[in-house]
N, C-alpha and C positions, 0 to 999 in steps of 0.2 A: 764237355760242359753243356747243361741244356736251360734254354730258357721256357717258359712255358707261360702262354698266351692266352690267359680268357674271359668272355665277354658278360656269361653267365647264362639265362633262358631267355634272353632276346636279341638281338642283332645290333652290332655296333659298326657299322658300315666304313668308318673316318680310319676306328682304328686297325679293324682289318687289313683293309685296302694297305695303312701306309706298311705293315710287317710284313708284307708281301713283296715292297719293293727292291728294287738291290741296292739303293742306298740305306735302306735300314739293313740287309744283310750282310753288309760292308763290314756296315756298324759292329755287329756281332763277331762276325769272324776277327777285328782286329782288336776286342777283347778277350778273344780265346774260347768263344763258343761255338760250340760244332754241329750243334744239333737245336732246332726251335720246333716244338709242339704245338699248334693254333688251335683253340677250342673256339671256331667261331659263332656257335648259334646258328641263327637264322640270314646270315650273312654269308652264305653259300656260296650267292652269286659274284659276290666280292672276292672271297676266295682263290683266288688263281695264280698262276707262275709265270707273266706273259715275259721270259724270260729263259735264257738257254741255259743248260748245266753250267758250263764253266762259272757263269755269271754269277752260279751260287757261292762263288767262294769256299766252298768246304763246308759249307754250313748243307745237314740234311733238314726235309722239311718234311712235317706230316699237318695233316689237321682234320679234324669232326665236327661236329654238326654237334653233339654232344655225348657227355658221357655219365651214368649214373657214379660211378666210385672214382672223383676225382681225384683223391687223396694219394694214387699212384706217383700222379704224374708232379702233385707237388713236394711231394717226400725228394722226389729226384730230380728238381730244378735248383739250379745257381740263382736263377732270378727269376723275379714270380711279374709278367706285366698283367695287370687286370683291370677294367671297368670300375669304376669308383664305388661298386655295390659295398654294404658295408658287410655285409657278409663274406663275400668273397675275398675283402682285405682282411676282415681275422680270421679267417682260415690259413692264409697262409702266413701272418704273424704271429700266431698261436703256432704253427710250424717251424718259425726263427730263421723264415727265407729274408732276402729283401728284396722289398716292392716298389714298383712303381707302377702308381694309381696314374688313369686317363681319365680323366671325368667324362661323361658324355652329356654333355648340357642340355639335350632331348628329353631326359629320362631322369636327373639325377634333381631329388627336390634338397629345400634348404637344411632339413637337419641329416642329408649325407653328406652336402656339401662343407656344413658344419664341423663334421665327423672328421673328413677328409681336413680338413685344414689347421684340427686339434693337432691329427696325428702327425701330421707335416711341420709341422712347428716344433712339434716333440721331438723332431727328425728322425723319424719312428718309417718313416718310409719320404720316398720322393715323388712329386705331385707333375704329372707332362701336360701337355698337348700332346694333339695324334701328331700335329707339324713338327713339333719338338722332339721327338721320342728316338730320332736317331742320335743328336746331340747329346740329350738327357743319359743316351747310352755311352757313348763317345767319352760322358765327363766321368766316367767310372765315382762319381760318388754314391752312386750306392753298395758300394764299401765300405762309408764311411759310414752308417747308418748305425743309431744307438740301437742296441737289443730290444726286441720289444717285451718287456715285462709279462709272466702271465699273471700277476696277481699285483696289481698296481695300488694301492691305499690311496692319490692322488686322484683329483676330480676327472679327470681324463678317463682312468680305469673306469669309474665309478658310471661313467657318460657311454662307455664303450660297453658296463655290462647290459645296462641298460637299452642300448642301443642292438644288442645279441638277444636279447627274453624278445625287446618288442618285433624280432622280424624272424620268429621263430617259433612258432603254437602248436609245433607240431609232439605229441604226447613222450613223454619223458622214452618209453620204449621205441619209438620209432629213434628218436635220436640216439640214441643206446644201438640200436641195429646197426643205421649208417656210419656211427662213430668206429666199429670194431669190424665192419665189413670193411670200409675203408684200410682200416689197419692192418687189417692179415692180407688183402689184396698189394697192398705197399711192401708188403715183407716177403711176396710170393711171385711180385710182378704178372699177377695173372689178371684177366682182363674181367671175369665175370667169375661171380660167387658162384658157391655148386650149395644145395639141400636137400636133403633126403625127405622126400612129401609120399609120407604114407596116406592110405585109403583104405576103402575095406571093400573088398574082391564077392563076384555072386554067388561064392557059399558062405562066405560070412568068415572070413578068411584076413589076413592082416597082409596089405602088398606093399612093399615099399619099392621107389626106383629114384635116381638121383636125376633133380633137376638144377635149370639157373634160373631165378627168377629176372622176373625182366623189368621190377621196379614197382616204385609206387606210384599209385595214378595222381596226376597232378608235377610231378616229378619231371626233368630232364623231357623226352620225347615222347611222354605217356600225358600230353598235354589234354583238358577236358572237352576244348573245340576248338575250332578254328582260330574261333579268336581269343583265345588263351595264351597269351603274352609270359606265363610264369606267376601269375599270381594268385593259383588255387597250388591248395597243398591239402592233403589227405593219408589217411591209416590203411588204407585198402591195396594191399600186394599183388600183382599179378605173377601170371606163370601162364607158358602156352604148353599147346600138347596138338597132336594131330587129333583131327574127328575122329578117325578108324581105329584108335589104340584103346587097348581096354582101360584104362584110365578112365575115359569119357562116360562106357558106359557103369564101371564104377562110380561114381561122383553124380552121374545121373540116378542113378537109383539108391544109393546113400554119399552126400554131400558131409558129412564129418569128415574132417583131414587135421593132419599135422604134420609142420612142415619143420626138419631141424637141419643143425650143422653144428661142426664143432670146428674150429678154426684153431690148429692145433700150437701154431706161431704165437699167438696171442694168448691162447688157453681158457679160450671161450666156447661157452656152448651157448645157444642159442634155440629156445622151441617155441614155435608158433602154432596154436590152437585155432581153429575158426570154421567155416563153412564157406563151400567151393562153389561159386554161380558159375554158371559157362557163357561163352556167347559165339556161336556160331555165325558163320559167314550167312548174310539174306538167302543165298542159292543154296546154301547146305537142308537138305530135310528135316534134321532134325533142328533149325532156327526157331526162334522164341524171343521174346524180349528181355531183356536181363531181369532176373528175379531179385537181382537187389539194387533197392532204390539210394543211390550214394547220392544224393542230394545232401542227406544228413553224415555223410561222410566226407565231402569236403570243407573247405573254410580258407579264407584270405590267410593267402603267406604275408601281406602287410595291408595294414589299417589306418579308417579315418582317425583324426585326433580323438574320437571319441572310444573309437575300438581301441586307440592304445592305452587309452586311461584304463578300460575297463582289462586289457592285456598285462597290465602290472598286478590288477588285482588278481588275477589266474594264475599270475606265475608268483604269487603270494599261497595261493591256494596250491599250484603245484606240489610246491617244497613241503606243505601240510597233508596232503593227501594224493598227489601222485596226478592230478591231474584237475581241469576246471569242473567246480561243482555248478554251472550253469551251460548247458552245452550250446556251442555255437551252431544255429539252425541257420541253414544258407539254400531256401527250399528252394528262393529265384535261380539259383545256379542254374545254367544250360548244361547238361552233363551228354556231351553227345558220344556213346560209346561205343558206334561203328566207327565212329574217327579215331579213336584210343584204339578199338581192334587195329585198324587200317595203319597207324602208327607204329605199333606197335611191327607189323608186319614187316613194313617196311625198312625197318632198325635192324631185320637181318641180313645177316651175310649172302650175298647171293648163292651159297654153298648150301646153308641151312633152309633158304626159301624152295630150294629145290626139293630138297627132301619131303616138303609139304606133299609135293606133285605126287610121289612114290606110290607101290601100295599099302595096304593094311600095313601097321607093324606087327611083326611077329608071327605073319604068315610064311608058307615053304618063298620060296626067292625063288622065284622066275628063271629061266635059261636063257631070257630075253634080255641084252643088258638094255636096249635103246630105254626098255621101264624104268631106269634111273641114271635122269640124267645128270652133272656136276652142276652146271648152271644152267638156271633156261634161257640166258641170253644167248648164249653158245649154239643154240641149236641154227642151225641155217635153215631148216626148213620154216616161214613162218605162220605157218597154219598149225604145224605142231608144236612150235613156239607159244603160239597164241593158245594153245589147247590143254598144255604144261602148265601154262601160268593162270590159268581159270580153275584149274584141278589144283595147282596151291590153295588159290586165294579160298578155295571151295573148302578146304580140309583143314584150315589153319583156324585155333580154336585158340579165346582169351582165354585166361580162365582169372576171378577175381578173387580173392579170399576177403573174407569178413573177418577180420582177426577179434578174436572175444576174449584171449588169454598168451599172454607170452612170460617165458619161463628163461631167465637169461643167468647163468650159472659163470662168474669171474671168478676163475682158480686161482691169478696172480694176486688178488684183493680179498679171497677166499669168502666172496659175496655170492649169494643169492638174492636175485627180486622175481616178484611174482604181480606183473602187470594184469589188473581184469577188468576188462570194460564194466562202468559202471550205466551208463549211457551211451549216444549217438559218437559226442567225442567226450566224454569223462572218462577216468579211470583210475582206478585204487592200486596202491602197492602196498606191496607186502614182506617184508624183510625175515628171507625164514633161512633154515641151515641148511647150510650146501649139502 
C-alpha cells in the first residue's frame, strides 16, 4: 500500500520534516502501508532519514523535488496527504483517493481556507496539522470518508468548480495535453512521455527522432527565475538536444517543427505545430539571446480579486471560442531563461548529464572509452571531472517551441479538436472529423 506525499511548487518545511520521522512511520506501517512517496518541493533540505533502516519499519521511502506527470503516483496511492492547495485536493478527489489536507497557514489565503473546510464538513476528506498527522493517521477515518462526487448539483460543487476555472488559465489544449499524458503514463508506469519532433534536414529532407519533452516553462522545475514560487504558468514547451547533433543545426537554419505522439493505452494522439528557439550555454559559440520573447507567453497561474472577476469572464469565453478573446500581457514579467536552461539541466539524471560531456552525436565512436563517461561525479580525477562537467554545461541546449497549432485526435470519444492560436495567449477550436 502506498501513501503519497505532496507539497506542490513550493516548500512546506512543518509537513515535510514531520513524514520523515519514525513516529509518523510507525504510524503507517501499523496501518498496512509499505511504501511512502514524498513530493517535497523546495524543502529538500528538510527532507532527510536521520534514522537507521530497522527504524523504518517496512515502510520504503523515496522522494523529489518535483515531478511534471504526477497522475502516476496518484492513480497508485491508498492515501493521497497534501498541502491545502485547492488544486492538488481535486486532483486527487476527482481520482476517489482519500485525503488528508495540511493547511500550511504561510501560504494558504481565505477562500482556500474556505474550500478546505466546505470540503471537510462534507467529509469529503480530513483536515491535520503537521503535529497531528500521525494520529490523524493512527485513527483510520479516512476510510470512512464520503465519495467525492464528480458532478455535484449542490453549492459546494458549484464553489469547487469555480474554484478549478479561477486557478487554472492555462489554454484548453494545454490542459488536454497534461490531462492524457498523465493518463497513459499512469497505465505504463513510465516516468517521462516520448514524441516524435520532426524537422527539416539541409536538403530539404523530412527527419524525425524520438524525444521527451521536459515540460512547460513555468511548470514544476522549469520555474521563470529565481524567485518564482509557482505562480507563472505558460503554453511554451521545452525539449533539449545536445549542441553538436544535427537537430541544432536543422532548427537553426529552418525552425518549423512538429512534434507528436500517440499514447496507445488511452488512444490518443497528439500533434503539436510551432517554431523551435534555441538557447545555448553563454560559452557555447554559437549563443544568442532567445529569439522568442515569452513575456507574452506567460501569465499568473492565480489572481488579484480583480483578475478573478475578469477569469470567469474568460473561461465564459473559453467554453464559446476555445480560449480568452482578450490576451493576458504580462510584459513586467522577469523571464530569466539561463535559469530555466540551468534548471532545466539540472533536473537530469547524472547518467543523461553525462552524455552532454560525450562527442558529436552520430559520429564514428572513439576506441577511447575514458570519452564517455557514465557519471561525471565518478570520475576521481578532478581536473577531468571539472572539465566533463564544463563540456556538458557547454553542449546542453534548451530548446523552446512556440506552439501555434495542436491537433489532439480522442479515438475513445471519436473526437477531433484543432487548437490555433489566435493571439499572445488566445485561441480558437475547431471541432472537425477524425
Amino acid at each position: 500500500m502506498l501513501v503519497y506525499v505532496t507539497v506542490g511548487s513550493t516548500g512546506f518545511d512543518a509537513l515535510v520534516g514531520v513524514v520523515c520521522r519514525k513516529e509518523f512511520l510507525r504510524s503507517l506501517a501499523d496501518r498496512g502501508f509499505r511504501r511512502l512517496v514524498v513530493q517535497y518541493g523546495s524543502s529538500d533540505d528538510v527532507f532527510d532519514l536521520p534514522i537507521t533502516a530497522p527504524e523504518l519499519f517496512g515502510v520504503s521511502v523515496e522522494g523529489f523535488d518535483y515531478t511534471r506527470w504526477p497522475q502516476q503516483y496518484i492513480e497508485q496511492a491508498d492515501l493521497i496527504i497534501c498541502h491545502a492547495g485547492t488544486g492538488s485536493i481535486l486532483e486527487a478527489l476527482h481520482a476517489g483517493k482519500p485525503v488528508i489536507a495540511v493547511p500550511n497557514h504561510e501560504l494558504m489565503d481565505s477562500h482556500q481556507s474556505e474550500i478546505c473546510r466546505e470540503l471537510a464538513a462534507a467529509e469529503y476528506l480530513l483536515v491535520s496539522e503537521p503535529g497531528q498527522l500521525a494520529d490523524t493517521v493512527d485513527s483510520g477515518k479516512y476510510l470512512e470518508l464520503v465519495p467525492y462526487p464528480h458532478a455535484d448539483p449542490r453549492p459546494i460543487g458549484e464553489i469547487l468548480d469555480e474554484e478549478s476555472s479561477r486557478t487554472n488559465r492555462d489554454p484548453e489544449w494545454k490542459k488536454a495535453f497534461v490531462k492524457y499524458m498523465n493518463a497513459e503514463l499512469a497505465l505504463t508506469n513510465e516516468r517521462f512521455p516520448v514524441m516524435g519532433l520532426s524537422t527539416v534536414d539541409l536538403e530539404g529532407r523530412p527527419a524525425v527522432r524520438m524525444v521527451s519533452p521536459r515540460g512547460f516553462v513555468g511548470d514544476s522545475f522549469l520555474k521563470v527565475n529565481a524567485s518564482d514560487h509557482g505562480q507563472w504558468s505558460s503554453d511554451v514547451l521545452t525539449f533539449c538536444t545536445h549542441a553538436k547533433s544535427n537537430k541544432v543545426q536543422e532548427l537553426v537554419n529552418t525552425n518549423d517543427i512538429q512534434a507528436i505522439c500517440w499514447l496507445p493505452n488511452i488512444k490518443v494522439q497528439i500533434r503539436c505545430s510551432g517554431h523551435a528557439h534555441l538557447l545555448f550555454h553563454p560559452d557555447n559559440p554559437n549563443y544568442s539571446t532567445l529569439s522568442l520573447d515569452m513575456r507574452h507567453r506567460v501569465w499568473p497561474r492565480d489572481g488579484t480579486k480583480e483578475q478573478d472577476r475578469e477569469a470567469k469572464e474568460e473561461q465564459r469565453e473559453i467554453k464559446q471560442f476555445g480560449g480568452p478573446v482578450k490576451p493576458l500581457v504580462n510584459g513586467g514579467v522577469e523571464i530569466d531563461t539561463e535559469y530555466i536552461r540551468e534548471q532545466a539541466y539540472l533536473n537530469h539524471s547524472p547518467v543523461i548529464q553525462a552524455w552532454y560531456s560525450w562527442p558529436a552525436p552520430g559520429k564514428i565512436r572513439s576506441a577511447d572509452a575514458s570519452l564517455y563517461p557514465m557519471e561525471i561525479p565518478k570520475i576521481k580525477d578532478k581536473e577531468e571531472s571539472e572539465k566533463f562537467e564544463a563540456n556538458a554545461r557547454r553542449n546542453y541546449v534548451l530548446i523552446f517551441i512556440d506552439v501555434n497549432q495542436v491537433d489532439i485526435v480522442d479515438l475513445n470519444e471519436n473526437t477531433r479538436r484543432i487548437h490555433t492560436r489566435r493571439s499572445d495567449t488566445s485561441w480558437s477550436v475547431a471541432n472537425v472529423n477524425p
